[in-house]
C-alpha positions as CSV (number, residue, x, y, z in Angstrom):
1,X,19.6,-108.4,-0.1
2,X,17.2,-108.1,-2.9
3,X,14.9,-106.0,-0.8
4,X,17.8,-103.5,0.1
5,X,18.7,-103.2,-3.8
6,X,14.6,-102.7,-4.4
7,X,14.7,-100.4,-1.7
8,X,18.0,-98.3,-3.2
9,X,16.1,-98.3,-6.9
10,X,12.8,-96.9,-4.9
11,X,14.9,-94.3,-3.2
12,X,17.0,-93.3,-6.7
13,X,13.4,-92.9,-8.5
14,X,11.7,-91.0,-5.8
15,X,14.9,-88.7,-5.6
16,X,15.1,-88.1,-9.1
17,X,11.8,-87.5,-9.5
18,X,12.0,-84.7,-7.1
19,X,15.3,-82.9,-8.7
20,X,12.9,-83.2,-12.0
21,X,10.1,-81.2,-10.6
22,X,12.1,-78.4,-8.9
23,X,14.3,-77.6,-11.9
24,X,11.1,-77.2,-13.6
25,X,10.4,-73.3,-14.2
26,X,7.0,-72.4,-12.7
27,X,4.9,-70.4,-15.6
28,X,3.7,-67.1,-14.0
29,X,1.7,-65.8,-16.6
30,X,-1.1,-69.4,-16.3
31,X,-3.9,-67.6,-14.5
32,X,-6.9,-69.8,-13.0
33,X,-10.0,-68.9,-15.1
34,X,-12.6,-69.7,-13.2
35,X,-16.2,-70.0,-14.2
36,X,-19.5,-68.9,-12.0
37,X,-22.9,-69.3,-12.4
38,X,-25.6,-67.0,-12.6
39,X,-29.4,-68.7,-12.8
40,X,-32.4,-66.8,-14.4
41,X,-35.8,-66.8,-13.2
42,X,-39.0,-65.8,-15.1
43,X,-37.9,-62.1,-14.1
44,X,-34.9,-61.8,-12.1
45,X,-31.7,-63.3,-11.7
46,X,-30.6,-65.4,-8.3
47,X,-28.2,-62.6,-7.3
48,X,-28.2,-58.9,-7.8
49,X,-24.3,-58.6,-7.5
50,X,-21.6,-61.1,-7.9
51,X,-17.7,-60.7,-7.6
52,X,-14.9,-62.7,-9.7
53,X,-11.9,-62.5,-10.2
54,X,-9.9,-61.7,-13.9
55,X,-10.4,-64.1,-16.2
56,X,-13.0,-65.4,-14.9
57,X,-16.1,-65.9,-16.7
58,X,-19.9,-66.2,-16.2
59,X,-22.5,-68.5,-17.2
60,X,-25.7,-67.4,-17.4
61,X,-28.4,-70.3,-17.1
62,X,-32.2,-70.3,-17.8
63,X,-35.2,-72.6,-15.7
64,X,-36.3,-75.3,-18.4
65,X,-39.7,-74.2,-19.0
66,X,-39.2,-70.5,-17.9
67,X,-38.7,-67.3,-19.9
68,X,-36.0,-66.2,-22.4
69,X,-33.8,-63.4,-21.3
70,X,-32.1,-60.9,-23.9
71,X,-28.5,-60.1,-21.9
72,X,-26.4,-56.6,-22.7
73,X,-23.3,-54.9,-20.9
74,X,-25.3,-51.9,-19.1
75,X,-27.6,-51.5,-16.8
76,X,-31.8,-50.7,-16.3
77,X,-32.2,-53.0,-19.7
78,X,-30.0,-50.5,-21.9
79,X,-26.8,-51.8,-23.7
80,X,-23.9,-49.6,-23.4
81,X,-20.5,-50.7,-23.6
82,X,-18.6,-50.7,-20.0
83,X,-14.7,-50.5,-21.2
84,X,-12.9,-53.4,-20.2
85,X,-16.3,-55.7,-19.8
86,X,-16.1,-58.5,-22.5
87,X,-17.5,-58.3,-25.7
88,X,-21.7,-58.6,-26.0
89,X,-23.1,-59.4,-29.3
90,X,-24.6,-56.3,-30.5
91,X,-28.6,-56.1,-29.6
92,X,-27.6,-58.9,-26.8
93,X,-27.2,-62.1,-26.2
94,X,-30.6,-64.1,-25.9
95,X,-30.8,-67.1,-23.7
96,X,-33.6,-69.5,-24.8
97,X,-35.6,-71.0,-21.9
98,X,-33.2,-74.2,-20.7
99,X,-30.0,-73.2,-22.1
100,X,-27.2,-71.2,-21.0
101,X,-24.8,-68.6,-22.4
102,X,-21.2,-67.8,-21.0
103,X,-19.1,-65.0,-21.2
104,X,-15.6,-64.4,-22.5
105,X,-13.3,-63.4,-19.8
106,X,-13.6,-60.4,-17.1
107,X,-10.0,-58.9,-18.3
108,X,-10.3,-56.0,-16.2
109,X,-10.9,-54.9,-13.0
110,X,-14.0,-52.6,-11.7
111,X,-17.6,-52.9,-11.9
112,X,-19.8,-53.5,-14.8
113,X,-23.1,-54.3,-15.0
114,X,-25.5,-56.9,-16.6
115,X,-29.0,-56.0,-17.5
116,X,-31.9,-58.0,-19.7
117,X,-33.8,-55.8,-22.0
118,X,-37.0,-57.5,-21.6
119,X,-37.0,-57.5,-17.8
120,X,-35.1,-54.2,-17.4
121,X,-36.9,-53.0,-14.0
122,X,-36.0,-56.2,-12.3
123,X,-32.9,-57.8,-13.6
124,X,-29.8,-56.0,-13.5
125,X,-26.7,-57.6,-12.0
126,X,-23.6,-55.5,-10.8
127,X,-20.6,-57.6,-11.8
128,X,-17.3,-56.8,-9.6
129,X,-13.7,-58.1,-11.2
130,X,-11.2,-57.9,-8.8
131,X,-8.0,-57.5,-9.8
């Protein structure tokens, strides 16, 4: 007897539980923001193109002991803005040997482009937002 009335309370729970959940309202406008990584060598990054999706960001890494990299939105090591690429600090963003710098969000779909202004001939990344 006691296990049929345990059994009955396990079963009421359970079922409530579920009515809970699906009367919930699912929000659509949550996105996923994902984060990816992009490592930086003494001249070059690890990847020459990478693809995300919106709102996802990047983080841009150094090798302890290795080289500092001044990052800008543009490409063959000149800044100029890309519409709908996130916001760069003016003159770049420099990345000391060891550390690591991350984007805002990728808003907006298209390609955009990465470069480091003292490296310009060998590191420019093509970034590719998908919408």
């Amino acid at each position: 007897m006691k296990s049929k009335i345990l059994f009955a309370a396990f079963l009421t729970a359970t079922i409530l539980t579920l009515l809970v959940a699906c009367g919930r309202s699912s929000d659509t406008t949550a996105t996923t923001a994902s984060s990816y990584t992009v490592s930086m060598g003494a001249t070059s990054f690890n990847v020459n193109s990478i693809t995300i999706p919106k709102g996802g960001t990047i983080t841009f890494t150094t090798d302890q002991g290795g080289t500092a990299h001044n990052l800008v939105n543009g490409s063959s090591g000149q800044q100029h803005v890309e519409g709908g690429a996130p916001t760069f600090p003016s003159g770049g963003e420099t990345v000391a040997p060891g550390q690591n710098w991350s984007t805002s969000p990728w808003t907006t779909a298209g390609t955009f482009h990465v470069t480091c202004t003292l490296h310009p001939t060998t590191m420019t990344l093509t970034v590719v937002v998908t919408g």
